[in-house]
C-alpha positions as CSV (number, residue, x, y, z in Angstrom):
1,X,-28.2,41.1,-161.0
2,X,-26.0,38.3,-159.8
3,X,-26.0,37.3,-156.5
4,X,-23.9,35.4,-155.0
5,X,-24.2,32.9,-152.1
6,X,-22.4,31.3,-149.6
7,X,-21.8,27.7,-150.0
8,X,-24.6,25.8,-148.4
9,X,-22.5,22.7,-147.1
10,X,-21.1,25.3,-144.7
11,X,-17.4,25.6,-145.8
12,X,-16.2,28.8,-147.0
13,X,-15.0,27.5,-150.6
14,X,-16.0,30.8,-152.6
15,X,-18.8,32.1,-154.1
16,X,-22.3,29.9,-155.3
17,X,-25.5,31.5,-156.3
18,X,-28.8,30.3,-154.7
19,X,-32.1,31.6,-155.9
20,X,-35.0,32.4,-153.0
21,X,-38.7,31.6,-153.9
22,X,-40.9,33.7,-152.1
23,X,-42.4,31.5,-150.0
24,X,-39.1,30.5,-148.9
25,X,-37.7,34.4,-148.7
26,X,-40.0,34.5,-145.7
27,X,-38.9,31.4,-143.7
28,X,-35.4,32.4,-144.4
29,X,-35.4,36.0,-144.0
30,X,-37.2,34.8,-140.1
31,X,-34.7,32.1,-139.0
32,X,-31.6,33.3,-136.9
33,X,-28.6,33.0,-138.7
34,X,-26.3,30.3,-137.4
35,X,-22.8,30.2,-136.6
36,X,-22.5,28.1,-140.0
37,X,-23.7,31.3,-142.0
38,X,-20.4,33.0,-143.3
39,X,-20.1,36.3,-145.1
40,X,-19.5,36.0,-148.7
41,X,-17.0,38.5,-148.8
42,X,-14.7,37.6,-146.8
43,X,-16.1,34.2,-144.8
44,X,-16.3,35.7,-141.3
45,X,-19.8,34.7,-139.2
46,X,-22.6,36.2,-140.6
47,X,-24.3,38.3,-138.5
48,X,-26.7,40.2,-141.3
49,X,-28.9,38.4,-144.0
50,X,-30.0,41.0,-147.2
51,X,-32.9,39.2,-148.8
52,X,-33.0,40.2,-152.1
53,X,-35.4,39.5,-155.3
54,X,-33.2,37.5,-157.3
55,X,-32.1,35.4,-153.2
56,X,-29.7,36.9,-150.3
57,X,-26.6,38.1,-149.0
58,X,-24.7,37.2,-146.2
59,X,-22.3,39.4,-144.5
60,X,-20.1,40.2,-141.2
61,X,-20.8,43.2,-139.6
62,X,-18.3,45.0,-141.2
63,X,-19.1,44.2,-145.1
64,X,-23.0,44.5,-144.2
65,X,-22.0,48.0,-143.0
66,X,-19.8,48.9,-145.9
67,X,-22.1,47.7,-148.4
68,X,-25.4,49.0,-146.5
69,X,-26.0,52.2,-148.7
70,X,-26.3,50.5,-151.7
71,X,-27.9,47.5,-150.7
72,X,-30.6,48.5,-148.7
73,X,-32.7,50.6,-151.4
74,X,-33.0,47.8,-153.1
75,X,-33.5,45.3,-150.4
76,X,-36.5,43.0,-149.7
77,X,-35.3,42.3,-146.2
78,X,-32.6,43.5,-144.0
79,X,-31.9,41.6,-141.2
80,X,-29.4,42.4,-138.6
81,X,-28.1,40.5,-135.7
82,X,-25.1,43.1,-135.1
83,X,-26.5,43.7,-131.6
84,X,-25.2,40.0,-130.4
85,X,-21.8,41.0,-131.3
86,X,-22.3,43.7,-127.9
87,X,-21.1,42.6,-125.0
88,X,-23.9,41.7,-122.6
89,X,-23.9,43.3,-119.2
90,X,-24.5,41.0,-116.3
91,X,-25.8,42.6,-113.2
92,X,-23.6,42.1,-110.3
93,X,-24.8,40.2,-107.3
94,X,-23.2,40.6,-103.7
């Protein structure tokens, strides 16, 4: 399986593939994803990593949604930040 990857100098150029040791799976797979993390479908802001064997995925909400079913069998790792994307309620003071 081919993954492909974001382009790690940050600039949505297409496509690159990045493999993912397993040591390094772990710290990724923990660290929030930045506002430099774009989708690789379609170069939004990432907002959900797919750690797979062979490295990851990045995708917007949307995409991580439409490619959820098939990807999260197979998945080592799903991590989604989605909920930031939800307004946040701020309690009113008088």
């Amino acid at each position: 399986m081919l993954v492909r990857m974001h382009d790690t100098t940050g600039s949505f150029g297409g496509p690159t593939i990045r493999k993912v040791g397993d040591v390094t799976t772990t710290a990724l797979a923990t660290s929030p994803l930045k506002a430099a993390d774009r989708c690789d479908s379609c170069g939004a802001q990432a907002y959900i990593r797919v750690v797979l064997n062979e490295g990851e995925l990045l995708f917007c909400g949307h995409h991580g949604r439409r490619h959820e079913a098939k990807l999260r069998p197979i998945a080592v790792e799903w991590h989604d930040e989605t909920d930031r994307l939800q307004p946040q309620s701020t309690p009113v003071t008088d």
